[in-house]
C-alpha positions in Angstrom: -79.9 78.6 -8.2 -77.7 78.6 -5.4 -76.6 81.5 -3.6 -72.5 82.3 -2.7 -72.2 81.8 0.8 -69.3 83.2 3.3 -67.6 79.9 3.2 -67.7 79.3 -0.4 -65.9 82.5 -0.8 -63.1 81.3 2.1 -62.7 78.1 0.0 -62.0 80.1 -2.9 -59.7 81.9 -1.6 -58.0 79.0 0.3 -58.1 77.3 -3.2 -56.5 80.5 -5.0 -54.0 81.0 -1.9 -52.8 77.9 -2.0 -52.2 77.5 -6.2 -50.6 80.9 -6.2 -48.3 79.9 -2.9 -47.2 76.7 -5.0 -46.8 78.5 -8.6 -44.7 80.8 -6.3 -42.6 77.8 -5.2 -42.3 76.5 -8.3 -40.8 79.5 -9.8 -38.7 80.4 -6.9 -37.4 76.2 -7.2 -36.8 76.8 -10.9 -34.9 80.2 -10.7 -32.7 78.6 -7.5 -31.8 75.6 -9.9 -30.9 78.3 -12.7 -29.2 80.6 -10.2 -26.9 78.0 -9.4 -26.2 77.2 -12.8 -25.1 80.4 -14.0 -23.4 81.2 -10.4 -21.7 77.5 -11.1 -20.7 78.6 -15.2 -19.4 82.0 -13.5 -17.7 80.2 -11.1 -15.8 78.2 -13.4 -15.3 81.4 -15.4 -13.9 83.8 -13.0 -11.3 79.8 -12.2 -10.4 79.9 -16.0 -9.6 83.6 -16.1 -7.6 83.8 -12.8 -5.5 80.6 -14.0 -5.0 82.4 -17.5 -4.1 86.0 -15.7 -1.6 83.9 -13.2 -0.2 82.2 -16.7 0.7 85.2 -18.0 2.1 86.5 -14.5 4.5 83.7 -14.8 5.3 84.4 -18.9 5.8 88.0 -18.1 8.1 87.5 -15.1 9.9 84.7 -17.0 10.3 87.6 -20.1 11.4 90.3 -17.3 14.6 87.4 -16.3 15.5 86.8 -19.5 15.6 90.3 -20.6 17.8 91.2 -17.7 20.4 88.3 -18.3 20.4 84.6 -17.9 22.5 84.5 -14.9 20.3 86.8 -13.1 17.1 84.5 -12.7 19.8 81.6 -11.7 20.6 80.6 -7.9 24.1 80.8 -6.4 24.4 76.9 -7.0 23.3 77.1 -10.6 25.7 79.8 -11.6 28.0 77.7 -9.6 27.5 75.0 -11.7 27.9 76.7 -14.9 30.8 78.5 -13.9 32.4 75.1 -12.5 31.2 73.8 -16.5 32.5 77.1 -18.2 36.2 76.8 -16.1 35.9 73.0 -17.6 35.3 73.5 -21.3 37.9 76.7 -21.2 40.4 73.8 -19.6 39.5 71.2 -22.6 40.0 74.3 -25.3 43.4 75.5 -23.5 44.5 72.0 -23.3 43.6 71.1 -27.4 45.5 74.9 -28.4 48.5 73.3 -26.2 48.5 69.9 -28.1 48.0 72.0 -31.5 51.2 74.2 -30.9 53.2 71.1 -30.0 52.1 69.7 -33.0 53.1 72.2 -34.6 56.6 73.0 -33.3 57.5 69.5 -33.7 57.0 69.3 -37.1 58.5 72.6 -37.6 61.2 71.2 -35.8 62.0 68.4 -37.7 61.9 70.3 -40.6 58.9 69.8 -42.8 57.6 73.2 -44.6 54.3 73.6 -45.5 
């Protein structure tokens, strides 16, 4: 039989040096293409929580306004606005209580009793 020389041995070797270098590769391509995945998923994660915690930023500063007051969360044109709206309607219900009592005093006037 044939004897194991020095440069069967180096071929070997080469031979196993090489299949572990490329198993190694392999593995190291595979976890890099799962890596990413599960940095991409936590990515989008970490996105969906930051956008739900800034949602309820908003709610909870919207609940702090309106507990204080609806005028308070307003700006000087918008209470403006209202007050220019409020001044109005008082000036429509003034104006019908005017109209009533003349109504009134001219029938009471003329004589008719209820």
């Amino acid at each position: 039989m044939g004897d194991i020389t020095y440069a069967d041995l180096q071929r070997m070797q080469s031979a196993v040096t090489d299949t572990v270098r490329y198993e190694v590769g392999q593995a190291r391509t595979e976890f890099r293409e799962k890596f990413a995945e599960l940095k991409d998923l936590h990515e989008a994660q970490d996105a969906r929580v930051d956008r739900h915690e800034q949602a309820i930023a908003r709610l909870d500063e919207r609940l702090k306004l309106s507990a204080r007051g609806l005028l308070v969360g307003l700006t000087k044109k918008q209470k403006a606005a209202l007050w220019t709206i409020a001044g109005g309607a008082a000036g429509v219900v003034f104006d019908g209580i005017r109209h009533l009592a003349v109504m009134v005093f001219t029938i009471w006037a003329k004589g008719v009793r209820p």
